[in-house]
LOZA-725031 format. One record per residue: residue in one letter; x, y, z of N, C-alpha, C, O, CB in turn. Coordinates in steps of 0.2 Angstrom, whole numbers, plus 2048, in hexadecimal, padded with zeros to 3 digits. Atoms other than C-alpha are relative to their C-alpha. Glycine has a CB too. Example, Ala and Ser with C-alpha at 12.3 -4.5 7.8 and 13.67 -1.06 7.14 Angstrom:
# LOZA-725031
A8047FA80083E7EA8278048068008098058037FB800806
S7FC7FA7FF8447FB8247FC8058037FF80B8048028027F9
# end
This chain:
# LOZA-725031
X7FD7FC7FBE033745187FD7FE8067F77FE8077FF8087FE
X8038027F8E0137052A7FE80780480180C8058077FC804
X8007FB7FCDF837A5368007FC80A7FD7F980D7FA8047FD
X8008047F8DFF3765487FA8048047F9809803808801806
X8067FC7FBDEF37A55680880480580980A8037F97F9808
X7FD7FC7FEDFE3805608098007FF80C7FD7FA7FD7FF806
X7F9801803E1238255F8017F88057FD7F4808807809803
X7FE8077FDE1B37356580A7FF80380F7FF8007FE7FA7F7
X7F97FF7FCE2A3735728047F98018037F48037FF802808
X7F8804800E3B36A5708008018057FF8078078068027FC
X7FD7FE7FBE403685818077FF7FE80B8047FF7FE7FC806
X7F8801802E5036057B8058047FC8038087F88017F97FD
X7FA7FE807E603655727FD7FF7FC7FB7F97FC8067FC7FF
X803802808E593645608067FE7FD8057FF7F77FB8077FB
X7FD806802E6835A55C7FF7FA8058037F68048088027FF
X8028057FBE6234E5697FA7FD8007F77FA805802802806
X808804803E5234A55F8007FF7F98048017F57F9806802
X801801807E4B3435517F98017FF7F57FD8018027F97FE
X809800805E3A34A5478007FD7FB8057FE7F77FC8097FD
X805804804E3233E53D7FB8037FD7F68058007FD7FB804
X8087FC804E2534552F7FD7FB8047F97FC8087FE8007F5
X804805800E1E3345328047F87FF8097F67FC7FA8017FB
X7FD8077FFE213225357FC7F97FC7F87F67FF7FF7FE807
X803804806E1B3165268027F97FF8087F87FE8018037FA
X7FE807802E1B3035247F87FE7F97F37FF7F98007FA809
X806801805E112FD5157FB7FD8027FA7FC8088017FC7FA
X8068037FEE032F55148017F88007FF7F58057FA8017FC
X7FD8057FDE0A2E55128037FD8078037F880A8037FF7FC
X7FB7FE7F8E152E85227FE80280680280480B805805800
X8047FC7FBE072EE52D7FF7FC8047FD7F68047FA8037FD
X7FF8057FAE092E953D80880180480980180A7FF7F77FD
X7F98017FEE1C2E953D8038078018088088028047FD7FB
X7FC7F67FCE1D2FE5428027FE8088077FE80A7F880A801
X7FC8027F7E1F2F95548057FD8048087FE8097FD7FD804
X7F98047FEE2B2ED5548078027FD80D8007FF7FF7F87FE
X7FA7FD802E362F75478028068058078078077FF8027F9
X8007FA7FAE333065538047FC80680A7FD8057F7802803
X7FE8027FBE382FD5628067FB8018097FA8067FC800802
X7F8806802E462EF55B8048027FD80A8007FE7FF7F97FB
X7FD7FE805E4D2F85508028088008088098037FD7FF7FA
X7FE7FA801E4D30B54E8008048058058088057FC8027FC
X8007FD7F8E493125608077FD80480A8008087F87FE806
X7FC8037FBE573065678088047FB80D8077FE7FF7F6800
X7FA7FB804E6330E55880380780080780A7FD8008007FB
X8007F87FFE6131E55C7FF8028077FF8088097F98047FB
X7FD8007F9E6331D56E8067FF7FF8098048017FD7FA804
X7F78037FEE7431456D8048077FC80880B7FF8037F57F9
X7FC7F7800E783265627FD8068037FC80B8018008047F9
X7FF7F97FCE743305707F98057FF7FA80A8018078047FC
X8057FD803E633365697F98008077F87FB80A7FE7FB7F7
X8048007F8E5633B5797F87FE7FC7F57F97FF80080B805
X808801800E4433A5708017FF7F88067FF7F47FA808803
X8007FF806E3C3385617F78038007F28018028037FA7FB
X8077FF801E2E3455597FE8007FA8018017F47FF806803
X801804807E2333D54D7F78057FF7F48058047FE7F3802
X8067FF803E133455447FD7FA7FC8017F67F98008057FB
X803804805E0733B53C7F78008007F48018058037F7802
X806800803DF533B5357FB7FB7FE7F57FB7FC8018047FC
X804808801DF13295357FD7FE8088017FC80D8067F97FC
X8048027FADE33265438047F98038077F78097F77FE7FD
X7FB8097FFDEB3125428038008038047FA8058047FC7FE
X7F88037FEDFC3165497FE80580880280580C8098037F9
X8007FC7FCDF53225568027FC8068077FD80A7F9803800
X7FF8057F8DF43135658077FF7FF80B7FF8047FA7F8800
X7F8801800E0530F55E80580480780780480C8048037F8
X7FC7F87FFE0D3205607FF7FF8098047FD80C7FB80A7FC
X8037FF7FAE033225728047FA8058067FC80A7F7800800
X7FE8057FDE0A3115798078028028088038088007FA7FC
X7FD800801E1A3145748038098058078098098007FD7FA
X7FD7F97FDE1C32957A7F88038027F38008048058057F9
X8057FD7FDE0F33757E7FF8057FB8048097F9800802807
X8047FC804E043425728038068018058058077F9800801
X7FF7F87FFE0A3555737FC8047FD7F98098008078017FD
X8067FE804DFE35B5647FE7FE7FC7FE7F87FB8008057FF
X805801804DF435E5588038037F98068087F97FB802803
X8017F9804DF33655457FD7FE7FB7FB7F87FC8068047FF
X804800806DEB3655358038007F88078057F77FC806802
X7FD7FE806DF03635237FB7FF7FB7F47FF7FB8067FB800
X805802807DE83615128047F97FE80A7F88008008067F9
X800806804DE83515098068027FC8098077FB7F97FE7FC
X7FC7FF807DF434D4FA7FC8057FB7FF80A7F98027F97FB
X804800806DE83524EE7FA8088037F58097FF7FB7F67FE
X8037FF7FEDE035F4F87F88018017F4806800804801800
X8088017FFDCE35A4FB8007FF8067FA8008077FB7FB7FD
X8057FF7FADCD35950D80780280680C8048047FB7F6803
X7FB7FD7FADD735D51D8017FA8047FD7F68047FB806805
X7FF8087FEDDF34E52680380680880680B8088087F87FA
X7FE7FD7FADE035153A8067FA8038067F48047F8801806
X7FA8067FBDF234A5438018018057FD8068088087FF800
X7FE7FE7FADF93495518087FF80080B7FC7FB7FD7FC807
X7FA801800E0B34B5578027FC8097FE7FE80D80480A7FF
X7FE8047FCE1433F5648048028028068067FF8017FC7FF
X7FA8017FDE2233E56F8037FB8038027F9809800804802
X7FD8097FDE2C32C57080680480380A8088008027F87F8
X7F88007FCE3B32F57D8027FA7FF7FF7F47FF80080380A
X7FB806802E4A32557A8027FE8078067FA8078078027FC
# end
């Protein structure tokens, strides 16, 4: 269960966005989220009309990504799969 530090505002139409649990390339493929992000999937979802996209994620690694690409909005907290620990994310915002 997530807990957000605070609520989190849609400016847009919420048919004029896309939330992302999260953005995953394997491990073999690591390296290649930025250029699928910005060759591929941000340019396809622009051409339908789509204003932003809001992405959660809990992996420290992709943080500088995220932040290049849009701007942090918050924060929140979850438990693990298995729960033994608490994993801190953050939430993004990439405009199209």
């Amino acid at each position: 269960m997530e807990r957000f530090t605070q609520p989190i505002l849609v400016n847009e139409n919420i048919n004029e966005v896309l939330i992302f649990n999260y953005f995953h390339i394997s491990q073999e493929g690591r390296g290649n989220g930025e250029r699928w992000l910005k060759k591929v999937i941000m340019p396809y979802y622009k051409l339908k009309e789509y204003k932003a996209i809001y992405l959660k994620s809990s992996h420290p690694k992709s943080f500088s990504l995220y932040s290049r690409l849009g701007v942090e909005i918050g924060s929140y907290e979850s438990n693990s799969d298995n729960h033994l620990m608490t994993r801190k994310g953050k939430i993004f915002k990439i405009p199209l």
